[in-house]
N, C-alpha and C positions, 0 to 999 in steps of 0.2 A: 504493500500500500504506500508505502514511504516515498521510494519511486518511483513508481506510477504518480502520484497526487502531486509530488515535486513536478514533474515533468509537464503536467496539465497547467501549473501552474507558476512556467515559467515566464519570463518576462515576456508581457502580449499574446499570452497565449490566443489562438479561435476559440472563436466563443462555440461552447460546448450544450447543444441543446437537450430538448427532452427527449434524446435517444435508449431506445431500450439497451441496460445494459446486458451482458450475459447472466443466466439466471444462476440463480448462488442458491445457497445453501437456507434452509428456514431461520430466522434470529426468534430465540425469545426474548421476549420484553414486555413487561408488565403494562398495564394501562396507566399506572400510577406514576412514570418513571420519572417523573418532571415532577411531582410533588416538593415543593422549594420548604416544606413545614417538616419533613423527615429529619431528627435531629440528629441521626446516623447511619450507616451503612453506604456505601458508594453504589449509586444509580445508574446505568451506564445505557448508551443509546447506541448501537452500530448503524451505521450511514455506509453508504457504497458509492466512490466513483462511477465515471461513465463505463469504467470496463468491467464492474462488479468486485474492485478490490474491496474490501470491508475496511473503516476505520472505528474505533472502540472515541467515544462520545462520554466522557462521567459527569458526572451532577456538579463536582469540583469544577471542572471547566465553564460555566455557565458566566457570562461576561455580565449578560442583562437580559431582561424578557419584557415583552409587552402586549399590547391585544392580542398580535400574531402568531408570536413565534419568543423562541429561543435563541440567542444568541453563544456563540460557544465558539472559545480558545482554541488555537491551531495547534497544539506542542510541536509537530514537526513543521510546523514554519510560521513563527509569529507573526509575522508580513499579511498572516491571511486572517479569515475569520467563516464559521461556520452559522448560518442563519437556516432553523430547523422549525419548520411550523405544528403551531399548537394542534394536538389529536382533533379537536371542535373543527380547526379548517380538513385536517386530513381526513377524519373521516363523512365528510360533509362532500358526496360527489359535484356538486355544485359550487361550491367552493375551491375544491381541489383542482377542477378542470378551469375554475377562474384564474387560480392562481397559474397554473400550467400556462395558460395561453397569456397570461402577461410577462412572464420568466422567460417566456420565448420571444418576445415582444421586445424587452430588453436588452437578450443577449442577440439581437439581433443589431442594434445599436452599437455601431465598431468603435464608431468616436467617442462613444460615454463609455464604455468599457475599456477602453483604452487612458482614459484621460485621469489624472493622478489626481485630481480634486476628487473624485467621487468613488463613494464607497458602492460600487456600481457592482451587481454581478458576474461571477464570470464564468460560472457552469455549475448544474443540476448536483445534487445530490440524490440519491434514492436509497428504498429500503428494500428490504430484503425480497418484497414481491414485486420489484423495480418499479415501482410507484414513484415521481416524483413526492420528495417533501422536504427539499430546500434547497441552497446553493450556497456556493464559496462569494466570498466578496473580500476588498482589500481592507485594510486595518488600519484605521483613522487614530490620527494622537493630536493633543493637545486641549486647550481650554473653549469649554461653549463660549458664544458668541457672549454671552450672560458676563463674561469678564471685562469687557468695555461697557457695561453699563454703570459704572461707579465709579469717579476718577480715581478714589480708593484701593479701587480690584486693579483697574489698571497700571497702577505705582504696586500694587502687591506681584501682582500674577506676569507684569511686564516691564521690567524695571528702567528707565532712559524714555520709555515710548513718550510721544509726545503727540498731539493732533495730526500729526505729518505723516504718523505711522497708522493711525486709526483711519486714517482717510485711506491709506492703500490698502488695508484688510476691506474698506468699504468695495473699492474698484476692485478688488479681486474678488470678490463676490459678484456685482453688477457682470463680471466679465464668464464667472459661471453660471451665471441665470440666463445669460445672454447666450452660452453658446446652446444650453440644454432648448431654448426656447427656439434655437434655426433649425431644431429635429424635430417642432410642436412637444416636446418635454416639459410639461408646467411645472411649477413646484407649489404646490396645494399648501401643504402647511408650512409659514415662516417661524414658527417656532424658536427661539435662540438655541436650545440646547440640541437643535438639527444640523449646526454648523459648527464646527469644531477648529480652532485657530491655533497656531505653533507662533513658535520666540523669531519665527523670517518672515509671521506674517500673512503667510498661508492659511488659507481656509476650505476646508472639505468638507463636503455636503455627505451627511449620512440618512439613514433612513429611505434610501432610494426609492426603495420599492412601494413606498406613498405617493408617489411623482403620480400627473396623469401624464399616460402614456399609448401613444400612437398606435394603431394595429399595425400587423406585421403579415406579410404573404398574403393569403385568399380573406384574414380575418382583420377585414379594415376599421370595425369598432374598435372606438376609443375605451384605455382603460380607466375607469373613473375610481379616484377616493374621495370619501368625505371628510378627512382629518384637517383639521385648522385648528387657527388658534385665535379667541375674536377680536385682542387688539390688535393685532398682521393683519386684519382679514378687510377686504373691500366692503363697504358700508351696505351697499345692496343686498351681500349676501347675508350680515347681521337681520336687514329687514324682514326679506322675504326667505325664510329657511329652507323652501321650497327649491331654489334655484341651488341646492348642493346638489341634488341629482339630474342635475344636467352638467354638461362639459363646463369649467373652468374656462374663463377667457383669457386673453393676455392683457386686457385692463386691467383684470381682475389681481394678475401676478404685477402687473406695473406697480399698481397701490400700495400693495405689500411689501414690495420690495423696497420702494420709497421709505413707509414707514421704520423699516429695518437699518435703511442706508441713516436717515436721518434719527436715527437714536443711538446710532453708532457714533456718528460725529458730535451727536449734544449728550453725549457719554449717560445714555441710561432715558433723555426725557422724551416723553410721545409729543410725539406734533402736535395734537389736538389738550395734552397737558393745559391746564389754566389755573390762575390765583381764585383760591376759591373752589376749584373744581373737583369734580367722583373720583371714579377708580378709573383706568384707561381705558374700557368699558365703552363705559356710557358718556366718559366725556368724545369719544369718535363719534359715537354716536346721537351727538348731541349738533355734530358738524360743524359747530364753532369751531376756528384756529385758530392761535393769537397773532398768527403770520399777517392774519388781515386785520386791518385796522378800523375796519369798521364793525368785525365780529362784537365788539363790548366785551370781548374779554380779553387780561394779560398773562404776558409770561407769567409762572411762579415765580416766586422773589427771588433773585440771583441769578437768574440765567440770563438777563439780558445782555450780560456781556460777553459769554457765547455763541452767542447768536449774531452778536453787532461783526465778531471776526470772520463770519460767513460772506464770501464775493455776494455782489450782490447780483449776478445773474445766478446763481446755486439760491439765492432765495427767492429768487421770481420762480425757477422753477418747482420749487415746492409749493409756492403758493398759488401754480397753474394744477399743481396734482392733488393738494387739498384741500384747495379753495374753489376753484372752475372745477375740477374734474370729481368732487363729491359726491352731485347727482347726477354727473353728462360724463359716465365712463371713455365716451369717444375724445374728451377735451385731455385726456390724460396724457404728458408727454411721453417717448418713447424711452424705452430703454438706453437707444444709444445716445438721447442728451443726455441722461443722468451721466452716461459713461464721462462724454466730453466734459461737463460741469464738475465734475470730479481729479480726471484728469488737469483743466485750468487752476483746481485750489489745489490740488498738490504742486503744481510749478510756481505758483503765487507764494505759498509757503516756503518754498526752498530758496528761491531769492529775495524774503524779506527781510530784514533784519531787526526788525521789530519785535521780539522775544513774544509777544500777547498774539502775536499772528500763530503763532504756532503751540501755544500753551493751551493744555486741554480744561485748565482752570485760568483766566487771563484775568492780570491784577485792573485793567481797565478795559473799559469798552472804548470802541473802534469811533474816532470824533467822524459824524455826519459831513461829508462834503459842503462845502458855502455856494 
């Protein structure tokens, strides 16, 4: 199995679909084998490569679980990661051939599976009566996105970083939502703890297999989730709960993503944040901004001098995405200005030499042009 699973899993491998492997020998395994309450005994799960090599799975190994599935440690190769789905979806024919037909859908995807940002699949796992019930995918490190939300986390968790550096994890994001969305790949849920950042800056999308995702060969339906988060989430679909089960727009990821870029660069605060105001909730949903000046409401106290060091084309474009484009999803700018608007504050920052230009706490605000 060792070399076999190495060899599937060298660098770029082809993507390895839901091919029958050779038939193998019966495994036992309890129903229960995933019970995370057992206070002893080692639980173990055999999985088979595509050629029916067997690999042994223990309870120990378990990374993280969630609606899905199980997550599970590589020991012969840390680089990887084993994602096994909960018995509910395997033994759920319905289910199982959903899941099948979207793991195909993905690996069929040579540039996201390729691409080092993303903890993307890269071939089927099955069990012993060669059933699919999971896949290998790469091994994502570092801090959720959740650590630029506090100038505090970010002096803890990134020491030196300063707004110059928060703005390029911004643009290295914008630049993986950007390519996933030229294969129509949406990212459904923005979540923080979906994006995972390293000490150069790097950021990788995990949770892949949430993405809606494009049909593949004869099955040209799209694959839909419902997973969001509802301050990321476009205001429409707050409204009408109904539109989660239809396809995801690209307004819809434009929105979210805005909100994400823009709470990265005001280290933790939401756009729609006000003095006085809810929880991030219902102040979105309240569509007040403090961007606009005629909304009647303000920053919370302190931030205005973060905000004052933002160019001021980066805050017209925000305020064309969360002021115009609230109710007229069409009014929403595209992804690729966000890019360029990004791109212009990091090169404005590197030749200022105004210390508050680039400090993610600045001791003054930015003086208003005469």
């Amino acid at each position: 199995m060792l070399n076999n699973l190495l060899k599937y899993l060298a660098a770029q491998p082809k993507p390895v679909r839901n091919v029958t492997p050779r038939k193998v020998g019966k495994v036992q395994t309890g129903s229960d084998w995933l019970t995370l309450a057992v206070p002893s005994g080692e639980r173990s799960r055999i999985v088979y490569d595509p050629a029916g090599k067997p690999l042994s799975l223990k309870k120990s190994d378990i990374l993280a679980h969630g609606g899905e599935g199980f997550v599970y440690k590589l020991s012969i190769n840390p680089h990887y990661l084993i994602k096994v789905c909960k018995d509910e979806t395997l033994n759920n024919l319905r289910k199982q051939s959903a899941f099948c037909d979207r793991l195909d859908a993905m690996l069929a995807l040579e540039e996201c599976r390729k691409a080092d940002f993303l903890a993307w699949p890269q071939m089927s796992v099955f069990d012993a009566n060669r059933k699919v019930i999971g896949f290998v995918m790469p091994r994502a490190n570092g801090r959720t996105l959740r650590a630029l939300y506090a100038p505090c986390q970010v002096k803890r968790f990134f020491p030196g970083w300063d707004r110059l550096q928060v703005t390029k994890v911004a643009l290295n994001l914008v630049n993986a939502v950007q390519m996933l969305a030229r294969h129509r790949v949406l990212v459904n849920d923005f979540n923080p703890d979906n994006f995972l950042i390293d000490m150069q800056g790097k950021v990788t999308l995990i949770d892949c297999d949430s993405f809606q995702i494009p049909g593949a060969g004869e099955k040209q339906n799209t694959f839909l989730t419902r997973t969001f988060t509802p301050e990321y989430t476009a205001p429409e679909l707050l409204f009408k709960p109904e539109l989660f089960n239809c396809e995801r727009t690209p307004e819809q990821v434009r929105f979210s993503l805005a909100v994400v870029v823009y709470m990265i660069l005001m280290s933790g605060l939401h756009p729609y944040a006000q003095c006085g105001g809810s929880d991030p909730i219902e102040n979105l949903k309240s569509g007040k901004c403090p961007l606009d000046k005629t909304s009647g409401v303000r920053l919370p106290v302190g931030w205005y001098k973060s905000v004052s060091w933002l160019p001021e084309s980066l805050k017209e474009y925000f305020v064309k995405m969360f002021i115009d484009g609230y109710k007229e999803p069409m009014k929403r700018p595209l992804i690729g200005d966000l890019k360029a608007e990004l791109e212009n504050f990091i090169e404005i920052m590197r030749k200022s030499k105004n210390k508050n230009q680039r400090a993610i706490c600045p001791e003054n605000a930015r003086r208003k042009k005469q």
